[in-house]
DSSP file (Angstrom, degrees, kcal/mol; ACC not computed):
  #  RESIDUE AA STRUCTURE BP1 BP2  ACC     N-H-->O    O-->H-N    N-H-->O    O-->H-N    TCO  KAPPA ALPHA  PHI   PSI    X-CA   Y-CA   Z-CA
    1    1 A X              0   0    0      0, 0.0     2,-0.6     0, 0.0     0, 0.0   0.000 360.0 360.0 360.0 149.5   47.9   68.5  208.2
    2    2 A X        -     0   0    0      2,-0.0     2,-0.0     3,-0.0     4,-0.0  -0.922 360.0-134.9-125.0 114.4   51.0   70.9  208.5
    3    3 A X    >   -     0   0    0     -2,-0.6     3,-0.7     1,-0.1     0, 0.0  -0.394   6.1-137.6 -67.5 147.9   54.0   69.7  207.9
    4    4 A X  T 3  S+     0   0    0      1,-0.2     2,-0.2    -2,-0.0    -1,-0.1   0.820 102.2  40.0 -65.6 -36.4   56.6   70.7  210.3
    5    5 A X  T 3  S+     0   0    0      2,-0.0     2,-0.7     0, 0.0    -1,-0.2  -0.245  87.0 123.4-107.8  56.9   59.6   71.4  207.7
    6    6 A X    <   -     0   0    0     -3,-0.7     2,-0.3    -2,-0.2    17,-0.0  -0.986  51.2-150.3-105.3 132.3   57.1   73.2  205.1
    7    7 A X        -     0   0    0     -2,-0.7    17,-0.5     2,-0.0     2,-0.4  -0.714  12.9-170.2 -78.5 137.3   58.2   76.9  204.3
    8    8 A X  E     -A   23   0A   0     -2,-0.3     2,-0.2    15,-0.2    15,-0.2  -0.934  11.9-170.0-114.4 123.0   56.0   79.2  203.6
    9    9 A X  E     -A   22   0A   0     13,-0.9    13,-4.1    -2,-0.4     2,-0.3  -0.693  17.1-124.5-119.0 173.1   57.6   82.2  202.4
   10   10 A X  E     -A   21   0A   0     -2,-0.2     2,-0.3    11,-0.2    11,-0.2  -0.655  27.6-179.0-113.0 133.4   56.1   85.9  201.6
   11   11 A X  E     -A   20   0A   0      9,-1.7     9,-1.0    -2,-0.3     2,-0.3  -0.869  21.5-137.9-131.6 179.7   56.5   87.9  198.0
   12   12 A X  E     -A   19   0A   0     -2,-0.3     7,-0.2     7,-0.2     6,-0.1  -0.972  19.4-130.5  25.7  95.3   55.5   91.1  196.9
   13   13 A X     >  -     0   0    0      5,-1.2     4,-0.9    -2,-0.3    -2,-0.0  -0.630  16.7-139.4 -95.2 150.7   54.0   91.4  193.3
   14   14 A X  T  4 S+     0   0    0      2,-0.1    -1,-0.2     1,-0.1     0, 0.0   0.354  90.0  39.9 -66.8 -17.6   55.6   94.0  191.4
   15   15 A X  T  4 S+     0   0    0      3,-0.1    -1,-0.1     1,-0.0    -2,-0.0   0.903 127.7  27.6-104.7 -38.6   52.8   95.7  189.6
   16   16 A X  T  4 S-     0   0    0      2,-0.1    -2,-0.1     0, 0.0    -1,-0.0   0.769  86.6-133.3-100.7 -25.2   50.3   95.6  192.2
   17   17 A X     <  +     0   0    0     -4,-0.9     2,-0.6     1,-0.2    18,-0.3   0.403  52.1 147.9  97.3   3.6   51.9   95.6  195.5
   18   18 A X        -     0   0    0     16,-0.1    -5,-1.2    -6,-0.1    -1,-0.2  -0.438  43.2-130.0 -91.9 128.0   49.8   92.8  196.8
   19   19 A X  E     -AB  12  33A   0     14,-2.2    14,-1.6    -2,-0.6    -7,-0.2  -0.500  27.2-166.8 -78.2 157.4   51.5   90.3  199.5
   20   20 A X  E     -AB  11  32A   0     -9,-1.0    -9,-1.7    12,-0.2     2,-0.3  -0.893  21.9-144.2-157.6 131.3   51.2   87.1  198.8
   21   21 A X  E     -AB  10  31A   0     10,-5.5    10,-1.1    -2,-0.2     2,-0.3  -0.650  21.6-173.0 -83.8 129.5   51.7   83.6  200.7
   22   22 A X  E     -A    9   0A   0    -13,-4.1   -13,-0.9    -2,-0.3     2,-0.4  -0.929  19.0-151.8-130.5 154.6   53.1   80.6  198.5
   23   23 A X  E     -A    8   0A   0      5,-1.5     5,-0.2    -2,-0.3   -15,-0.2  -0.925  14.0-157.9-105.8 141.6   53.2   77.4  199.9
   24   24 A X  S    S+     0   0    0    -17,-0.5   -16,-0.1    -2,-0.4    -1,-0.0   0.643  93.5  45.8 -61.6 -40.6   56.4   75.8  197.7
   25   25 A X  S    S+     0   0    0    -18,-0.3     2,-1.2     1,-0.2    -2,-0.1   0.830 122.4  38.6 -96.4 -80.1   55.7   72.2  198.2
   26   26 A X  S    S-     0   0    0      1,-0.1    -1,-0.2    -4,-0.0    -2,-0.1   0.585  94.3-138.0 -30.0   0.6   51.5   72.9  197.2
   27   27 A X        +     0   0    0     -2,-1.2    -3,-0.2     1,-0.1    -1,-0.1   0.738  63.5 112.5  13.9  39.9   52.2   75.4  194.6
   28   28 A X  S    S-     0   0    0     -5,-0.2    -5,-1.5     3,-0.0     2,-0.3  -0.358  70.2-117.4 -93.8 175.7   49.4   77.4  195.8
   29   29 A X        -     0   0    0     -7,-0.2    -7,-0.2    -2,-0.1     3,-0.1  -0.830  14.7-167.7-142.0 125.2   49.0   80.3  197.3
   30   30 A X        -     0   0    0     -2,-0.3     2,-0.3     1,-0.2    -8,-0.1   0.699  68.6  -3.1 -46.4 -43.4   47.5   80.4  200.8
   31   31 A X  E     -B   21   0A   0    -10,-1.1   -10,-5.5    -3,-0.1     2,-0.2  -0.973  48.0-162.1-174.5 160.9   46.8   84.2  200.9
   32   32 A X  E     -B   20   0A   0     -2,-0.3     2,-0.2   -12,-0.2   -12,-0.2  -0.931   5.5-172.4-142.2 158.9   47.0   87.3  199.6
   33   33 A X  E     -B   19   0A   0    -14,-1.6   -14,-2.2    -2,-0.2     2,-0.2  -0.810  14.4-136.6-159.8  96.2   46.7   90.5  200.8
   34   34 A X        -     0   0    0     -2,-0.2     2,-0.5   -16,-0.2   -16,-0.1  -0.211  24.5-128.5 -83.8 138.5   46.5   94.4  199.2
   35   35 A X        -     0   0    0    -18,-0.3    -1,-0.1    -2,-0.2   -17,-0.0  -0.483  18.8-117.2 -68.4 137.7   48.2   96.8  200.4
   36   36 A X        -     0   0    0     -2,-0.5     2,-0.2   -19,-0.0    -1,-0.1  -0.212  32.5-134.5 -49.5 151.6   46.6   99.6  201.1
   37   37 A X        -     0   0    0     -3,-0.1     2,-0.4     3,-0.0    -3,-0.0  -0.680  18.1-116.4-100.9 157.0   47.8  103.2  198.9
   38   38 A X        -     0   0    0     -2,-0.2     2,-0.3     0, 0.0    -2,-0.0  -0.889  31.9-121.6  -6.8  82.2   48.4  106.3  200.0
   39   39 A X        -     0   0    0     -2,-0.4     2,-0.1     1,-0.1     0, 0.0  -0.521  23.7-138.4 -61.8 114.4   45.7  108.9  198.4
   40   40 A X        -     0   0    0     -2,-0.3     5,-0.1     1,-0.1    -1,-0.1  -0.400  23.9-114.0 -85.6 148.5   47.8  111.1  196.8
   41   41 A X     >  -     0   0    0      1,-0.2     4,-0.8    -2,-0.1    -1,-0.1  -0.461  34.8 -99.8 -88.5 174.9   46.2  115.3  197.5
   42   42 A X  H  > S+     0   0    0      2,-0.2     4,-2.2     3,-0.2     3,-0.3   0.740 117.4  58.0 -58.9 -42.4   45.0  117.2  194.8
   43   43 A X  H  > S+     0   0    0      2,-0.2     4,-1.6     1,-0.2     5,-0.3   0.997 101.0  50.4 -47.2 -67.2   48.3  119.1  194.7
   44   44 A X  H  4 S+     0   0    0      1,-0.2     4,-0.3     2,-0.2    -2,-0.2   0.489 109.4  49.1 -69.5  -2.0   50.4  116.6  194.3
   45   45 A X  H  X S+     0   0    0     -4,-0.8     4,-2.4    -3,-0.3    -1,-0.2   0.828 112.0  51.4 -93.9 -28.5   48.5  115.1  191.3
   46   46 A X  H  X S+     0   0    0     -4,-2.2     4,-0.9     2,-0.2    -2,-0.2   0.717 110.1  45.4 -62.5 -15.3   48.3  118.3  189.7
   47   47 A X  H  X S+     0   0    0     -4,-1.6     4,-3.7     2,-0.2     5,-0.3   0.818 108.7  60.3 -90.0 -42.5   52.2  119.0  190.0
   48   48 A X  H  > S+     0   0    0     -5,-0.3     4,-1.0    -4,-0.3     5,-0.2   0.988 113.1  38.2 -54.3 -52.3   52.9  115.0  188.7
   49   49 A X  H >X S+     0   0    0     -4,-2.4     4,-3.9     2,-0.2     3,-2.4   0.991 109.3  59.8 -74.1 -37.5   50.9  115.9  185.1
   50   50 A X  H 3X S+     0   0    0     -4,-0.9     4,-1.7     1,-0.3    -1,-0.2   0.959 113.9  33.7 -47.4 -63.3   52.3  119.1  185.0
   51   51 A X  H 3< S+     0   0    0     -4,-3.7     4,-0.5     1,-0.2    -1,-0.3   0.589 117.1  56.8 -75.4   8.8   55.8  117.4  185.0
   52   52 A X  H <X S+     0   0    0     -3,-2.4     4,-2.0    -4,-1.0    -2,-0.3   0.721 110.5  44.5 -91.9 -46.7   54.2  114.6  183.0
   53   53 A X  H  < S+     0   0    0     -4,-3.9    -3,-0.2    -5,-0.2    -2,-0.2   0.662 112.3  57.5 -78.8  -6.7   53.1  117.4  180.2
   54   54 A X  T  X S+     0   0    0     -4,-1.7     4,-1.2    -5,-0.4    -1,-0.2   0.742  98.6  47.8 -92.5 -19.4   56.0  118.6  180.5
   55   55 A X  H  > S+     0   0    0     -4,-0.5     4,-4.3     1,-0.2     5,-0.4   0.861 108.7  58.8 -68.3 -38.1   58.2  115.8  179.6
   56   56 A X  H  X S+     0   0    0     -4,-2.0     4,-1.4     1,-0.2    -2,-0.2   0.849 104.3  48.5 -70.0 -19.9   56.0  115.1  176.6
   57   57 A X  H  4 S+     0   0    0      2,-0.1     4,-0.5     1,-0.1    -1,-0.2   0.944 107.9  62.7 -66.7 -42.5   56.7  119.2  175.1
   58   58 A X  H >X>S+     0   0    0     -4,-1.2     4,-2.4     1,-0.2     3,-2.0   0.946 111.0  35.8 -43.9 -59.4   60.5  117.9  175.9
   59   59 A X  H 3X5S+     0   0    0     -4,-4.3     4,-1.8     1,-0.2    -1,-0.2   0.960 113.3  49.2 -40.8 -54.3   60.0  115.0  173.1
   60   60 A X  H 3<5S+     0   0    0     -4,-1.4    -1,-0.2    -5,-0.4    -2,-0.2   0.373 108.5  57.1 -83.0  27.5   58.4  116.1  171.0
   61   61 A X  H X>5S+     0   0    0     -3,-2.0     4,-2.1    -4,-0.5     3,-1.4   0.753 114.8  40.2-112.7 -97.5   61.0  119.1  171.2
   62   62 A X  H 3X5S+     0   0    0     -4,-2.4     4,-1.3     1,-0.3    -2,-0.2   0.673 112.0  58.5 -23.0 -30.4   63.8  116.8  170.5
   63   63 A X  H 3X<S+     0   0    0     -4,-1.8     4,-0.8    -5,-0.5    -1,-0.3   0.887 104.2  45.2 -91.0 -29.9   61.8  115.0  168.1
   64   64 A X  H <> S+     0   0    0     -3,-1.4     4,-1.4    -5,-0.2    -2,-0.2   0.707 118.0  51.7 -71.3 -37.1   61.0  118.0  165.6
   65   65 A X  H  < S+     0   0    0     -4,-2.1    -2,-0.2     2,-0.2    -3,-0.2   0.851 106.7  49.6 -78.6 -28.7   64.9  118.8  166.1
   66   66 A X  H  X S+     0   0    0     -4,-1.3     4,-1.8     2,-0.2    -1,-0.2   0.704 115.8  47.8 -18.1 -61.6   66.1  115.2  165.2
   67   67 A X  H  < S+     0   0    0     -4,-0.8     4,-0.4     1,-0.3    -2,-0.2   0.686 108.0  48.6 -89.7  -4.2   63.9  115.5  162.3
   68   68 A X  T  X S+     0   0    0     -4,-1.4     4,-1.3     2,-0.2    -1,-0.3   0.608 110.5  51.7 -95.5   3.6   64.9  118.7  161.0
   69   69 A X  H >> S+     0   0    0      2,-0.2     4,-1.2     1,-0.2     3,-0.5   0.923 108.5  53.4-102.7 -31.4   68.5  117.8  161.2
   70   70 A X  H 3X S+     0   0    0     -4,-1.8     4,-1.0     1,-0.3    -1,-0.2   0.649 104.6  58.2 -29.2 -33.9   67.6  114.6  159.2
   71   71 A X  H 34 S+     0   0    0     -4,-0.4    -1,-0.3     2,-0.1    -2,-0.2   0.923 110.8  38.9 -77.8 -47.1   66.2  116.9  156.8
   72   72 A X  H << S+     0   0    0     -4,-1.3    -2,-0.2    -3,-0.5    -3,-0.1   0.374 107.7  65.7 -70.0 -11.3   69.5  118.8  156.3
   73   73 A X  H >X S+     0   0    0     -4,-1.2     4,-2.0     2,-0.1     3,-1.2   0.808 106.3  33.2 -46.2 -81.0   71.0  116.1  156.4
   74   74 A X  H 3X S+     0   0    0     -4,-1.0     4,-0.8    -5,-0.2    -2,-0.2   0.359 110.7  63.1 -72.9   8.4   69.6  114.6  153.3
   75   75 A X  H 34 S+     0   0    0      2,-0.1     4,-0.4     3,-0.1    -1,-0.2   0.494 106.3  47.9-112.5  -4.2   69.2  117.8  151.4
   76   76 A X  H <> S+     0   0    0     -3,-1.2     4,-1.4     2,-0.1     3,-0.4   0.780 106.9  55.0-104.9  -5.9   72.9  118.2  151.6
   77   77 A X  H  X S+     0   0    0     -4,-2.0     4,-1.3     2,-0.2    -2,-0.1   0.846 113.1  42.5 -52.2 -41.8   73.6  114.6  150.5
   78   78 A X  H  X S+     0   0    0     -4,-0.8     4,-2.4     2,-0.2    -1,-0.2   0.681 105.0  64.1 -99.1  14.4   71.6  115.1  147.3
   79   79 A X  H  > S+     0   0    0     -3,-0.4     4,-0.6    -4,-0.4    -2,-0.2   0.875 109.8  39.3 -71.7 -44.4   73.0  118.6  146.7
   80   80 A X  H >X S+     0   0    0     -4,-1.4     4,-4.2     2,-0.2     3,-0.9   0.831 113.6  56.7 -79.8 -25.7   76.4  117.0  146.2
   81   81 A X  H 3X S+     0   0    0     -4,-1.3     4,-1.1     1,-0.2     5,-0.3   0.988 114.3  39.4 -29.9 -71.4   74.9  114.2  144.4
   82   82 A X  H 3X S+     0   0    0     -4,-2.4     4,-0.7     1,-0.2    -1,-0.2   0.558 110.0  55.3 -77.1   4.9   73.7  116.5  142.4
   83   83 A X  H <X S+     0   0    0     -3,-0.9     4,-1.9    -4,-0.6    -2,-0.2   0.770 109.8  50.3 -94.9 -60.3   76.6  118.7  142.2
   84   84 A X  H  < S+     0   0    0     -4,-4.2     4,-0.3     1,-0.2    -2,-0.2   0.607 108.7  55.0 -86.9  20.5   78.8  115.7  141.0
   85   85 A X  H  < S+     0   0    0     -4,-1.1    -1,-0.2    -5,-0.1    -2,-0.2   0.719 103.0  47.5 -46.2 -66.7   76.3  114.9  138.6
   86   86 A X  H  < S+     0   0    0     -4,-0.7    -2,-0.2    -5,-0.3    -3,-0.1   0.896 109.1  65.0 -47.0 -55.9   76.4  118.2  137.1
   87   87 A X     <        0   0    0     -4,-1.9    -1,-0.2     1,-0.2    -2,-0.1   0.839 360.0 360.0   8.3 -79.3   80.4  117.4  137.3
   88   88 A X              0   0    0     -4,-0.3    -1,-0.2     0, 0.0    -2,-0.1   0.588 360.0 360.0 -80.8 360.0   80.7  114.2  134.7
């Protein structure tokens, strides 16, 4: 039986894209339904890793510069360390 004032309302999961029908008052869900994709061409996955390999030189760009100033950092911290050592 189908109630006349039952909602049944429509969502969208986020990871997969897949519709899905909830009944509220059952806390089921009636149906579901994937969407079909888009097949992406052979171009356009080769330009997406390209900028994908390319973000990762950016890090690890940043990440070697990060650590060398971290390095200079602390080598002039124990140079005056050792400077006002020297000092007393």
């Amino acid at each position: 039986m189908v109630e006349k004032n039952k909602k049944i309302f429509q969502v969208e999961c986020t990871i997969c894209h897949t519709l899905l029908w909830i009944d509220p008052i059952a806390h089921k869900i009636l149906k579901s339904e994937k969407v079909k994709r888009k097949k992406d061409s052979l171009d356009e996955m080769l330009l997406k890793e390209k900028k994908r390999k390319e973000g990762f030189a950016r890090k690890f760009d940043a990440t070697a510069e990060l650590q060398e100033k971290k390095r200079r950092e602390a080598q002039e911290k124990f140079k005056k360390a050792f400077d006002r050592i020297k000092k007393q």
